[in-house]
N, C-alpha and C positions, 0 to 999 in steps of 0.2 A: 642785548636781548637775554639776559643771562638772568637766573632765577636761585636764589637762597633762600632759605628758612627758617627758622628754628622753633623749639619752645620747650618748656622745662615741666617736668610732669611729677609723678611721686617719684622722688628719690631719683631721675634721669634727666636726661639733658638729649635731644634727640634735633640732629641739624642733616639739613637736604638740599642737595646743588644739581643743578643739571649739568652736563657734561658733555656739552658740545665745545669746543674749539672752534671759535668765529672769528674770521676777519674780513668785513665787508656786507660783500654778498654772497662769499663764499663758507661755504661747513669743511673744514680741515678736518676732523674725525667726529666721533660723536660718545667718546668713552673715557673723556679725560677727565682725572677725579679730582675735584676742585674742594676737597677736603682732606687736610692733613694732620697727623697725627703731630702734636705734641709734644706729647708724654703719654706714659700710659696712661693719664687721666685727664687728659687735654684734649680736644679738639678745635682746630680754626678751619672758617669754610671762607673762602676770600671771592669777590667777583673785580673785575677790572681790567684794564689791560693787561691782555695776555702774559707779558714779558714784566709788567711790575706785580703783577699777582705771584706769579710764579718766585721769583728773586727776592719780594716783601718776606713771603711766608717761608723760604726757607732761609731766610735770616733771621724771622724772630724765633723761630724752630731751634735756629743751630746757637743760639744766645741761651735760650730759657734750658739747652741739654748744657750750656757751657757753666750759667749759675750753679744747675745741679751736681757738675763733676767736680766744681771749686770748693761748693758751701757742704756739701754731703747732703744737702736736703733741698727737696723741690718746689719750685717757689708755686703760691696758690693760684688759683684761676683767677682771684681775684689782683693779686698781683702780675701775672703775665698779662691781664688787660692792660693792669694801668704802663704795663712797660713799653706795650704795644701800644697804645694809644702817647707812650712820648716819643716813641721813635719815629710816630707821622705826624708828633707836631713839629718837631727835630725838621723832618726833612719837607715839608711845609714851605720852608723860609729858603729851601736852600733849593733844593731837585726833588719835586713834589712826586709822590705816590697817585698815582689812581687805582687805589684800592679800598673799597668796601671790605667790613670784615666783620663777622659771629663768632663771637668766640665761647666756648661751651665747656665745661669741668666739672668734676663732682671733687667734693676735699670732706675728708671725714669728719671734721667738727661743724661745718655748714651747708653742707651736702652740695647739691648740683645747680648750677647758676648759666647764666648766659649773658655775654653781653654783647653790646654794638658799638661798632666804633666804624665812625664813617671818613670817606677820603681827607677831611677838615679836620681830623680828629677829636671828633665829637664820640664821649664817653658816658652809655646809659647803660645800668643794670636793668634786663628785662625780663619778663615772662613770655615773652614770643616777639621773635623779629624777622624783619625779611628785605631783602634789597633786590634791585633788577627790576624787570617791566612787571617780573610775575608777582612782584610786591601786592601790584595793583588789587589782585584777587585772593594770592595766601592770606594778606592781610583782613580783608574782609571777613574771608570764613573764617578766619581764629576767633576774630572779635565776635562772631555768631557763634561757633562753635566750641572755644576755648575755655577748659576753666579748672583754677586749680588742682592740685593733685590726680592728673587725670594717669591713666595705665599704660601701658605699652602698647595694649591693644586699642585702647581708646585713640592716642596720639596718631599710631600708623595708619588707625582709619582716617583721620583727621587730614594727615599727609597723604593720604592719597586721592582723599577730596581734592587735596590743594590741588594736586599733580593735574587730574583729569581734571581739573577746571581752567587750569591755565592753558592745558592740550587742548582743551572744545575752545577757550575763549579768545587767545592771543594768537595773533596772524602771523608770527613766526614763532611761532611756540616750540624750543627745545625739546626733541622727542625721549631723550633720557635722561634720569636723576641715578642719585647716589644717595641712600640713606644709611646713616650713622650715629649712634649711641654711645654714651658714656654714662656710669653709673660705679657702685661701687666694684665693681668687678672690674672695670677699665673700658679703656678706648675700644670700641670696634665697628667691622662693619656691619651690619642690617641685614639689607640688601639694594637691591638694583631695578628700579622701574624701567625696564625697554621696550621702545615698542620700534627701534629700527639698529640692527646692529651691521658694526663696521665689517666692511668683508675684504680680505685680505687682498693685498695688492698682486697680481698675477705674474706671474715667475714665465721669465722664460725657456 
């Protein structure tokens, strides 16, 4: 039931996950952030089983800091797709991933990109993507709503169309996201759409 999205705007790259922790029929928390930092100028938002999402992304994390500590220079967004996109075709054949993945960067000679790479390791460069049920609806409103060079302001109204549409329309609709930018300034967070927070487990 897991919800990702992204889309690339003037000079940004802006990607949003929900942040529930589901297994079944049960909600394990509702504030796990399903987008990881890179590099300073990297973001990956992954959905999938819990345990290969998790182990995927910080394997290709802890690879794309190892290039950079060897080579002294950090490899492009364009290049960390395509690395990430052979490490699931790599393990395809052998001990398969289920993980969906957006991957988002800004590099100063081609500025901000996004791409998709799906569990098949299927590799497109986009202007807006989205995986999970909430596909069904972000995707829509992009395609109504989306369109080049749009602002910070523009996009986050946009994302938060997506939000409360997929909160009115899908019958188990994750009640919280995680929204995240990268731009020439660097990786970071946004904010946080909640409309239900975890409440700590009681102490005896």
């Amino acid at each position: 039931m897991e919800c990702v999205f992204g889309l690339v705007g003037n000079g940004f790259a802006i990607v949003v996950a929900d942040t529930s922790a589901v297994n079944s029929i049960l909600v394990h928390k509702s504030n796990e952030d399903k987008i990881m930092f890179l590099d300073s100028h990297k973001l990956i938002a992954a959905s999938g089983e819990p345990g290969d999402r998790v182990q995927f992304t910080e394997y290709i994390q802890k690879n794309v800091a190892l290039y950079q500590f060897r080579n002294g220079i950090p490899l492009t967004t364009a290049a960390a797709a395509n690395f990430t996109r052979g490490e699931l075709a790599t393990a395809l054949r052998k001990n398969p991933y289920s993980v969906n993945v957006l991957l988002a960067g800004y590099d100063k000679e081609t500025g901000p990109s996004l791409y998709y790479i799906d569990y098949i390791a299927t590799l497109h460069k986009l202007e807006k993507g989205a995986f999970g049920y909430g596909s069904y609806f972000s995707l829509s409103l992009m395609d109504r709503h989306f369109h080049s060079g749009m602002s910070v302001e523009e996009a986050v109204d946009l994302v938060d169309k997506c939000i409360l549409e997929i909160r009115s329309r899908l019958v188990v609709a994750p009640p919280n996201y995680v929204i995240k930018i990268v731009d020439k300034d660097g990786a970071r967070e946004y904010a946080w759409r909640q409309s239900v927070k975890d409440t700590p487990a009681p102490t005896a």
